[in-house]
N, CA, C and O atoms as a GROMACS GRO file, in nm:
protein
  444
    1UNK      N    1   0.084  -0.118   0.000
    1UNK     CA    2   0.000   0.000   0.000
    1UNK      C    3   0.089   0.124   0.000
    1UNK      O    4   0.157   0.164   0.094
    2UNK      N    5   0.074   0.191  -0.147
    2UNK     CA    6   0.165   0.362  -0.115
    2UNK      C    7   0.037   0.451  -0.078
    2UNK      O    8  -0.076   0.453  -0.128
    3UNK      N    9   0.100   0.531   0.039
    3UNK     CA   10   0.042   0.590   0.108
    3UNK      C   11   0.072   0.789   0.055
    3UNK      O   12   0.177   0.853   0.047
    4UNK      N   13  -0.076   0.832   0.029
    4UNK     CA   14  -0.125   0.926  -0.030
    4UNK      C   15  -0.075   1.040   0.058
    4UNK      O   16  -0.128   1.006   0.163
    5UNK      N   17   0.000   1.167   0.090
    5UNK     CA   18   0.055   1.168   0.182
    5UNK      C   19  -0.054   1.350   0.182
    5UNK      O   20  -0.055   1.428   0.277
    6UNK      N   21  -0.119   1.369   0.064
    6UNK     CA   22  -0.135   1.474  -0.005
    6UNK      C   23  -0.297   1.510   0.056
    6UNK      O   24  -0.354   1.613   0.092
    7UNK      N   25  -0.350   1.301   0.042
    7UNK     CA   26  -0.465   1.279   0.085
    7UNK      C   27  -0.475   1.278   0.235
    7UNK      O   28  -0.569   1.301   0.310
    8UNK      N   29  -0.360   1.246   0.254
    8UNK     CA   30  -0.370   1.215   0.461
    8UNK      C   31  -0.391   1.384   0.472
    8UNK      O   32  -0.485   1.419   0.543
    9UNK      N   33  -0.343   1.449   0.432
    9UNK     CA   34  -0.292   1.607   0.453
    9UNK      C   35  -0.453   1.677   0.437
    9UNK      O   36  -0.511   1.749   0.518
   10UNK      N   37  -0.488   1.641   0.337
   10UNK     CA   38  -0.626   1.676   0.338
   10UNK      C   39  -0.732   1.636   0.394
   10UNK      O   40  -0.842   1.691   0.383
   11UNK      N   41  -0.700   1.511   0.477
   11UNK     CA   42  -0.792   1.438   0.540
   11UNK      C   43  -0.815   1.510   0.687
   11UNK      O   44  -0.905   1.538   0.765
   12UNK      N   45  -0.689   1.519   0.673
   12UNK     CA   46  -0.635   1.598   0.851
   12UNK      C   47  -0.704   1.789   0.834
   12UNK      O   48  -0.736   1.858   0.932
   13UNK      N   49  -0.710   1.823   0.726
   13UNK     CA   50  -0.756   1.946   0.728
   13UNK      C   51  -0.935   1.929   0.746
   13UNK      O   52  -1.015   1.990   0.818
   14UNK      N   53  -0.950   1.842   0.669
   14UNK     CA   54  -1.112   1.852   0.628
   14UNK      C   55  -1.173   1.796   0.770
   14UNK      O   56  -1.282   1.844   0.804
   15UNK      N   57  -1.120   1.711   0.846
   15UNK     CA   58  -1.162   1.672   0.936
   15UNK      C   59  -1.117   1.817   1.090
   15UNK      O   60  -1.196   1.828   1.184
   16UNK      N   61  -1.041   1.868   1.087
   16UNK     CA   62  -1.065   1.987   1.156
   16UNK      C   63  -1.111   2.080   1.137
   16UNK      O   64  -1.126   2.166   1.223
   17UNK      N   65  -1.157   2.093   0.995
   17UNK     CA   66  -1.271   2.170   0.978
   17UNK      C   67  -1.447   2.136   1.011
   17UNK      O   68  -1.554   2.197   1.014
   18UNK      N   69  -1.400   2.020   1.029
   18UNK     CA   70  -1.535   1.986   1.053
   18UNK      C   71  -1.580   1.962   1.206
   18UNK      O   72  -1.686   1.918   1.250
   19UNK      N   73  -1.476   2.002   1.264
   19UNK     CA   74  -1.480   2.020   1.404
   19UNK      C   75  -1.479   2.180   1.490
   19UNK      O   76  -1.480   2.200   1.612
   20UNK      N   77  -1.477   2.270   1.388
   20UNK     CA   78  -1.419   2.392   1.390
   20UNK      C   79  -1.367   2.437   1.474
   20UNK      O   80  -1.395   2.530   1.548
   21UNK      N   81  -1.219   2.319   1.462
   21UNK     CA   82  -1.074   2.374   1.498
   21UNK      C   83  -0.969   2.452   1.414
   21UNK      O   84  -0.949   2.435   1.293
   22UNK      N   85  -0.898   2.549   1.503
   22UNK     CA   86  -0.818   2.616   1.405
   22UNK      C   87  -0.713   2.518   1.438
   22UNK      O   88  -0.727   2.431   1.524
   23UNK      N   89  -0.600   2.537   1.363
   23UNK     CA   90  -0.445   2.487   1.361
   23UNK      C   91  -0.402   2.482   1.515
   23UNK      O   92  -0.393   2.372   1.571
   24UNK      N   93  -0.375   2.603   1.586
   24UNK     CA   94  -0.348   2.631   1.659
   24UNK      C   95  -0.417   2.542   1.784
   24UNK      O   96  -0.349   2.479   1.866
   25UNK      N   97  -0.540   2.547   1.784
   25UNK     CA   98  -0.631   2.495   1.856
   25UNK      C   99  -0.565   2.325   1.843
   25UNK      O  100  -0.488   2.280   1.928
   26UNK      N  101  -0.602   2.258   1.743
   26UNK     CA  102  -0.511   2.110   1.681
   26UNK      C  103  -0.340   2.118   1.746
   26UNK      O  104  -0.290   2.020   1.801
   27UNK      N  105  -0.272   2.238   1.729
   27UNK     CA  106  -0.176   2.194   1.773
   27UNK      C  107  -0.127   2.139   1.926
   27UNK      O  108  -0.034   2.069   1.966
   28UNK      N  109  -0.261   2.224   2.003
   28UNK     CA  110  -0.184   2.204   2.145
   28UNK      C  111  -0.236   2.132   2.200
   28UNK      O  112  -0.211   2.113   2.319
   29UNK      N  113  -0.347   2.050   2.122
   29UNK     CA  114  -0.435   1.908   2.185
   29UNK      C  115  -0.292   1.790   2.118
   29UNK      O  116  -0.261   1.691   2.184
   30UNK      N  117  -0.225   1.822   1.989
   30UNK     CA  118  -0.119   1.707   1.986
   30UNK      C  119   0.044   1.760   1.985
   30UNK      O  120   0.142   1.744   1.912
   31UNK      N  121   0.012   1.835   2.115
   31UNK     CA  122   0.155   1.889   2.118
   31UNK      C  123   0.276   1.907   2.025
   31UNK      O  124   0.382   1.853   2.053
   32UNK      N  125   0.264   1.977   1.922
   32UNK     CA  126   0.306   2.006   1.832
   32UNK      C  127   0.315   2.154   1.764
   32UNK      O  128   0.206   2.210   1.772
   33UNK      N  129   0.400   2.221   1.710
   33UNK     CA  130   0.380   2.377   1.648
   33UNK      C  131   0.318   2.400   1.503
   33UNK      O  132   0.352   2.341   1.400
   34UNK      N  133   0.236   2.480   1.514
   34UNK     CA  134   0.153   2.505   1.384
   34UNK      C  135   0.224   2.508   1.275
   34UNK      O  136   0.169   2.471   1.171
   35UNK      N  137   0.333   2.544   1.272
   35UNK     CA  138   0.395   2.536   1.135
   35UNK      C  139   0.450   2.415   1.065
   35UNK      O  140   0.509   2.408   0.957
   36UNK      N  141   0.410   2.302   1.167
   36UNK     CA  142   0.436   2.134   1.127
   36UNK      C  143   0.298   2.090   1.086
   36UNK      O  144   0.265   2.006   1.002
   37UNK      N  145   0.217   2.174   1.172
   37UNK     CA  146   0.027   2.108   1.154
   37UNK      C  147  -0.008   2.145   1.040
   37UNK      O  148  -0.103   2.091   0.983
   38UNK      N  149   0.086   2.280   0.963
   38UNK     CA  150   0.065   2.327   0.820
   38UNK      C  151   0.136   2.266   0.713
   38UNK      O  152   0.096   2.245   0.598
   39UNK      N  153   0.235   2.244   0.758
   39UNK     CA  154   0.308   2.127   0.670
   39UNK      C  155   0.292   1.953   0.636
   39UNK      O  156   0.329   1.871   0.553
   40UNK      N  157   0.228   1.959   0.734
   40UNK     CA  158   0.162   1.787   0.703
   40UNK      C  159   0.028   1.824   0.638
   40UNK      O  160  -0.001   1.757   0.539
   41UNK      N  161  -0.056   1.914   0.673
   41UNK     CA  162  -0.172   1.951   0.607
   41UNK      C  163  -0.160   1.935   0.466
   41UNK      O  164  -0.223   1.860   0.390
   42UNK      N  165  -0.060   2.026   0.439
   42UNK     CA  166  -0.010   2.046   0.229
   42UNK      C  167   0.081   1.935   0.193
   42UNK      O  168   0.132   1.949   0.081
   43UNK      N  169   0.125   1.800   0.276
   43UNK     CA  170   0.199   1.735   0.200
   43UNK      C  171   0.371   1.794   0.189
   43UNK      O  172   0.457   1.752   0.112
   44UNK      N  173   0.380   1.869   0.260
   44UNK     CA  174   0.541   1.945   0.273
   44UNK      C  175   0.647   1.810   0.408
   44UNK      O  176   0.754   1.749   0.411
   45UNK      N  177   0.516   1.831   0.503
   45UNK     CA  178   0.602   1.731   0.571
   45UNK      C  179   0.567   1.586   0.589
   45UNK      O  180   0.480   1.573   0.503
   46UNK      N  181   0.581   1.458   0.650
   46UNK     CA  182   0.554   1.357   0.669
   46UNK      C  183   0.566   1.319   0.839
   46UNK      O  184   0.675   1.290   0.889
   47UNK      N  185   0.435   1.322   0.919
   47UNK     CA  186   0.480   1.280   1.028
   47UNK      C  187   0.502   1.148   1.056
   47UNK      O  188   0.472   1.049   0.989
   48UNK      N  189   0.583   1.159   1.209
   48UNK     CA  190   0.628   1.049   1.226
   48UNK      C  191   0.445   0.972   1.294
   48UNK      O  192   0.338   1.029   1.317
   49UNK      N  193   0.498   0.782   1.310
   49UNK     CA  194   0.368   0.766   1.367
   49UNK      C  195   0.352   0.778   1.505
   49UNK      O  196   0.253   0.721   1.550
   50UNK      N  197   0.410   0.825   1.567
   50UNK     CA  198   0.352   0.898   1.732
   50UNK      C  199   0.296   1.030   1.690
   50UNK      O  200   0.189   1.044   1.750
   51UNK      N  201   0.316   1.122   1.622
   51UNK     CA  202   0.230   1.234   1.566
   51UNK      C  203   0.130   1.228   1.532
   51UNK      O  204   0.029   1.279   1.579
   52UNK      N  205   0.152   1.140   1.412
   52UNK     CA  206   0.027   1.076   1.315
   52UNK      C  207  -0.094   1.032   1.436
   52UNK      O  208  -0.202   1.089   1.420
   53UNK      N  209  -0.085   0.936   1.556
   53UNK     CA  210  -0.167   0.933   1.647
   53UNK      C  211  -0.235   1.011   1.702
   53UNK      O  212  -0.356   1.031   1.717
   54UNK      N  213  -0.077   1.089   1.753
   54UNK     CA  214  -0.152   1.203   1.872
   54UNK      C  215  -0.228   1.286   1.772
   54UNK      O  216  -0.298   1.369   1.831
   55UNK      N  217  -0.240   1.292   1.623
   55UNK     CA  218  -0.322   1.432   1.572
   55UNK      C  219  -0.485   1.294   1.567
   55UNK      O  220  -0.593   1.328   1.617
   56UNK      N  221  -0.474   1.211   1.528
   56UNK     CA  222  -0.564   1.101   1.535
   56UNK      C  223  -0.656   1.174   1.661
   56UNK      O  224  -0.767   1.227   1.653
   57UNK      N  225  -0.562   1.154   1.789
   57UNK     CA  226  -0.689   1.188   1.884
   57UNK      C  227  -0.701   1.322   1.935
   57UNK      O  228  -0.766   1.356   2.035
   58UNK      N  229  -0.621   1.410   1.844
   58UNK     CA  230  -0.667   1.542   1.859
   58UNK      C  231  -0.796   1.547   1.797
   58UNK      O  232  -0.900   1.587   1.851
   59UNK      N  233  -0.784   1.505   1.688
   59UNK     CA  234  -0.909   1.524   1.588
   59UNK      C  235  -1.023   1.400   1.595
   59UNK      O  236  -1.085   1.363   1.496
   60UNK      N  237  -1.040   1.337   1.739
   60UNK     CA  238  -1.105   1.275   1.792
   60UNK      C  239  -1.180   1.142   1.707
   60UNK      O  240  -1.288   1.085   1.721
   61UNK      N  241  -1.062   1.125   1.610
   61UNK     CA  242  -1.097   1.039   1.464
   61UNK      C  243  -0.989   0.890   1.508
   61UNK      O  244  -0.899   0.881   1.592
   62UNK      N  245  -1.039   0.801   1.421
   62UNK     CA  246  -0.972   0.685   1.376
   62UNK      C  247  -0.837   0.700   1.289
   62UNK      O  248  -0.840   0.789   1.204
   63UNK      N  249  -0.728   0.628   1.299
   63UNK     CA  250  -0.585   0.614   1.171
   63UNK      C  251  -0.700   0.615   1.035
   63UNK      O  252  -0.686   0.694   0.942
   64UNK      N  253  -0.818   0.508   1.040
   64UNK     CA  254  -0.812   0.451   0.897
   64UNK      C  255  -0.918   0.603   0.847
   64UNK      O  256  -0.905   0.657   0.738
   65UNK      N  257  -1.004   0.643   0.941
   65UNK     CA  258  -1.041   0.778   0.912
   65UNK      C  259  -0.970   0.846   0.813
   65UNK      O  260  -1.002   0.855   0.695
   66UNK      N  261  -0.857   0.902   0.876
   66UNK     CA  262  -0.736   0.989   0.829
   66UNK      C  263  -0.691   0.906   0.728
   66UNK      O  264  -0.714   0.957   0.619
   67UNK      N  265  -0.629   0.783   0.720
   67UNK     CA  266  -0.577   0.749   0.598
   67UNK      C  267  -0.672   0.745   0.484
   67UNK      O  268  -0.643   0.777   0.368
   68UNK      N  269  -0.808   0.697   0.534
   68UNK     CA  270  -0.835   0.649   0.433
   68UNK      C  271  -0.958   0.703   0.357
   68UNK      O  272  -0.995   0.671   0.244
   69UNK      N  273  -1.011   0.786   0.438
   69UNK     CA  274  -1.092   0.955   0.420
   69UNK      C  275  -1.259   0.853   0.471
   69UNK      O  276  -1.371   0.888   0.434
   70UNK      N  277  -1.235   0.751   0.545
   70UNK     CA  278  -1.387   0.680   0.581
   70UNK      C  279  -1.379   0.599   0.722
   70UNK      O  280  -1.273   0.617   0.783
   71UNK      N  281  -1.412   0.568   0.743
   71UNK     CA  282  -1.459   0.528   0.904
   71UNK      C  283  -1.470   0.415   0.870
   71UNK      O  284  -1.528   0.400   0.763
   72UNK      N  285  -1.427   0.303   0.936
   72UNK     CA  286  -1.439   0.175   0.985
   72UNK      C  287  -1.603   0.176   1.045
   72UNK      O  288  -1.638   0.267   1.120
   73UNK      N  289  -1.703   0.063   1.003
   73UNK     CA  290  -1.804   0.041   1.056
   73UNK      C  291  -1.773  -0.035   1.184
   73UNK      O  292  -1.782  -0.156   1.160
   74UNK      N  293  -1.754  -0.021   1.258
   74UNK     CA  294  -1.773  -0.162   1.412
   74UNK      C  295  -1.887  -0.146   1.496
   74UNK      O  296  -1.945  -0.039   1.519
   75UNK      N  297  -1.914  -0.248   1.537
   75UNK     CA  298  -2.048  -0.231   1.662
   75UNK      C  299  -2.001  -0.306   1.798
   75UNK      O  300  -1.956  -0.421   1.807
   76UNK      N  301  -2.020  -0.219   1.892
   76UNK     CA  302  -1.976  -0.220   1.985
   76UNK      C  303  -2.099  -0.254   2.074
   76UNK      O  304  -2.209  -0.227   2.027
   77UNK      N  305  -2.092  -0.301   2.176
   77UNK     CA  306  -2.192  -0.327   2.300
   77UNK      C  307  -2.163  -0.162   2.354
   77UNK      O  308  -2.078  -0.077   2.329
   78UNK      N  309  -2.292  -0.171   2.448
   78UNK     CA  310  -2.331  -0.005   2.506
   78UNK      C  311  -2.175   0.004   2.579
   78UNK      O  312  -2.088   0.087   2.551
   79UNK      N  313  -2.166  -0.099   2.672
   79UNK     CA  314  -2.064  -0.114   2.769
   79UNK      C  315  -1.884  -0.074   2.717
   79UNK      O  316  -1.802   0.007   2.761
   80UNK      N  317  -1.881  -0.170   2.609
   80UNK     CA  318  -1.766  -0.168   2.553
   80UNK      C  319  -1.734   0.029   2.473
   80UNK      O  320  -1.633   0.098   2.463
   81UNK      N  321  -1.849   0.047   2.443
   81UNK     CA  322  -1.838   0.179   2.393
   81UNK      C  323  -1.783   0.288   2.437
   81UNK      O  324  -1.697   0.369   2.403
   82UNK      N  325  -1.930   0.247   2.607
   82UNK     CA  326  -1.853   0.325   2.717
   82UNK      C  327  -1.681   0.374   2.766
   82UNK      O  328  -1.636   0.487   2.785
   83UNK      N  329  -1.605   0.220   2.777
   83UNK     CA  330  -1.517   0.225   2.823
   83UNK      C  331  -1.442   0.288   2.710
   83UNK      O  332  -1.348   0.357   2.750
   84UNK      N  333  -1.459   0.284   2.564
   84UNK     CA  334  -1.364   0.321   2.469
   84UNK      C  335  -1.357   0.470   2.446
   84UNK      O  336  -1.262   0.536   2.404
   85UNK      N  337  -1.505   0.518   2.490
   85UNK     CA  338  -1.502   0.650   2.512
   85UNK      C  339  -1.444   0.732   2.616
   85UNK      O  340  -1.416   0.849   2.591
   86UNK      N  341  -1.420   0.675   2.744
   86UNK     CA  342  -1.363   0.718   2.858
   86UNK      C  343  -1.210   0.680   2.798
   86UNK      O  344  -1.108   0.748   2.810
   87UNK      N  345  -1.219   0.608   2.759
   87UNK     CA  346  -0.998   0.515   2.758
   87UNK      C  347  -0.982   0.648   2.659
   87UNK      O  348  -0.866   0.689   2.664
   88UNK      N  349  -1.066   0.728   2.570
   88UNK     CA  350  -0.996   0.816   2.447
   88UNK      C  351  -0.932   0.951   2.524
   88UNK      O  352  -0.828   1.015   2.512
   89UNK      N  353  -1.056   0.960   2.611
   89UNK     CA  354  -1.021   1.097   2.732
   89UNK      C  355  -0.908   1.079   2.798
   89UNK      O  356  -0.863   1.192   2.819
   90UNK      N  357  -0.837   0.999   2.843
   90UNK     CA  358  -0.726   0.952   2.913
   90UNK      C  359  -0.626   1.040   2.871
   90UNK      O  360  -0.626   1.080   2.755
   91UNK      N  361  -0.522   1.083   2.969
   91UNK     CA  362  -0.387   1.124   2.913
   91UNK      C  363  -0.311   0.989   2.870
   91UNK      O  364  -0.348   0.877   2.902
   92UNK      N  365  -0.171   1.026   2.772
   92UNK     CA  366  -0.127   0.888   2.740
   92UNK      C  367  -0.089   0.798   2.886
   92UNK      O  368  -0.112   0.678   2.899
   93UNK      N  369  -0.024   0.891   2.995
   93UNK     CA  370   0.013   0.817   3.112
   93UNK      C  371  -0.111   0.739   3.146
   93UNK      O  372  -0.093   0.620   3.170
   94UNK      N  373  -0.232   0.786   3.152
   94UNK     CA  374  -0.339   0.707   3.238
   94UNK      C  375  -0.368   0.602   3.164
   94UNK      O  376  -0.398   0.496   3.218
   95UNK      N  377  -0.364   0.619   2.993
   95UNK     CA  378  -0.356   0.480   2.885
   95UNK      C  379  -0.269   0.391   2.904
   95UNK      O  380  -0.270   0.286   2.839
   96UNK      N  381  -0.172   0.420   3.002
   96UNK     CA  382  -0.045   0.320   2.981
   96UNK      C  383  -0.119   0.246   3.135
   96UNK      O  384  -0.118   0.123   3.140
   97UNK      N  385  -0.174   0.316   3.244
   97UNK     CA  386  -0.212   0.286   3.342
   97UNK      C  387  -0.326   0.190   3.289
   97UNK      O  388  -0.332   0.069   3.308
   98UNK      N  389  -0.392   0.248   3.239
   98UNK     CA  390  -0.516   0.142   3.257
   98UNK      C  391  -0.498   0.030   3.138
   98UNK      O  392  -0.594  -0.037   3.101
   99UNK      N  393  -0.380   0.018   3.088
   99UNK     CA  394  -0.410  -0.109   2.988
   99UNK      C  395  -0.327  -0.174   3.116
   99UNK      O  396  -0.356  -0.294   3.121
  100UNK      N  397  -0.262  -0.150   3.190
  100UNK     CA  398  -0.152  -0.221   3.288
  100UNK      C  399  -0.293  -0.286   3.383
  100UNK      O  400  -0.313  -0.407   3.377
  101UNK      N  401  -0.361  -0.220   3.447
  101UNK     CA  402  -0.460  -0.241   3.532
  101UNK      C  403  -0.600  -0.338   3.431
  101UNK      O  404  -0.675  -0.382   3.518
  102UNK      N  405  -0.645  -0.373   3.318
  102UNK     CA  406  -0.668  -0.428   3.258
  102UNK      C  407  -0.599  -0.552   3.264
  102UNK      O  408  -0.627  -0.618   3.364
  103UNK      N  409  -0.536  -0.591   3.203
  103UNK     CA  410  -0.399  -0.685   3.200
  103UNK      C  411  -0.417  -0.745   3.372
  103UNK      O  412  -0.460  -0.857   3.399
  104UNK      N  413  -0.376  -0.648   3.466
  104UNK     CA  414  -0.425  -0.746   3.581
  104UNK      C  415  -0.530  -0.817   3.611
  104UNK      O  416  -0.527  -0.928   3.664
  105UNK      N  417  -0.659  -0.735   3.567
  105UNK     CA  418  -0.732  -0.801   3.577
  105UNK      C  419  -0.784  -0.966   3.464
  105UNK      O  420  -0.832  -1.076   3.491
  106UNK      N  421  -0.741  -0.899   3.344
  106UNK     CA  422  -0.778  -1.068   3.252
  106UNK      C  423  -0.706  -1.158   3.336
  106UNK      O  424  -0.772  -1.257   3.367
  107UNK      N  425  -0.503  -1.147   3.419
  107UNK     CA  426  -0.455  -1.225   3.451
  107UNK      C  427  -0.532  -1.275   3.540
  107UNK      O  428  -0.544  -1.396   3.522
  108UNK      N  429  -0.603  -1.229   3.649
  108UNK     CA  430  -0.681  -1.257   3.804
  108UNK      C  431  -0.786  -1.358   3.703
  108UNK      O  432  -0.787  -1.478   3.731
  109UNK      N  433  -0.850  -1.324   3.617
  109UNK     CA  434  -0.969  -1.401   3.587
  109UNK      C  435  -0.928  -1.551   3.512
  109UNK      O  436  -0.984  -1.660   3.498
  110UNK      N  437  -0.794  -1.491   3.472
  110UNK     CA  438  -0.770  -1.660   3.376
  110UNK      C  439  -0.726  -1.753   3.498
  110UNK      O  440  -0.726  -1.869   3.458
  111UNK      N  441  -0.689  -1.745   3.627
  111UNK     CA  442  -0.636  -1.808   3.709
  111UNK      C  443  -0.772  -1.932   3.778
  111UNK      O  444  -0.743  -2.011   3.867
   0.00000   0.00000   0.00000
């Protein structure tokens, strides 16, 4: 798969527009300076994939969203939704926490 870098760029714009975020606003939800959030926008730059993420959940979207300009269909139970919606709010530290605290728990249950 060659990857459209022109289309990601536009994907990432059209989708903060449709959130009506400015740049600026996008930059400091993925810690980053606007003049990189403008350069991946036009295809000038290529982020790395820890960027590529963190703008993922700036822009409160999916990778295949952004790559691929459409949304993955999945269906989720109410429950499972729940938690995926709370795990998105998380800082990355509390993501690293609660997949650790997860993990304890499947181990406790497989025993």
């Amino acid at each position: 798969m060659i990857l459209d870098y022109k289309q990601i760029g536009k994907n990432l714009a059209r989708r903060r527009k449709e959130l009506k975020l400015k740049q600026a606003e996008v930059c400091e939800r993925a810690e980053i300076n606007d003049k990189y959030l403008s350069c991946i926008e036009t295809a000038r730059s290529i982020p790395s994939l820890e960027v590529f993420l963190r703008l993922c959940t700036a822009l409160e979207s999916t990778p295949d969203q952004i790559l691929l300009g459409s949304v993955r269909q999945t269906e989720y139970a109410e429950d499972d939704a729940a938690v995926l919606k709370r795990f998105a709010a998380l800082s990355p530290d509390n993501k690293r926490l609660a997949v650790a605290f997860m993990d304890m728990l499947s181990d406790d249950f497989q025993k």
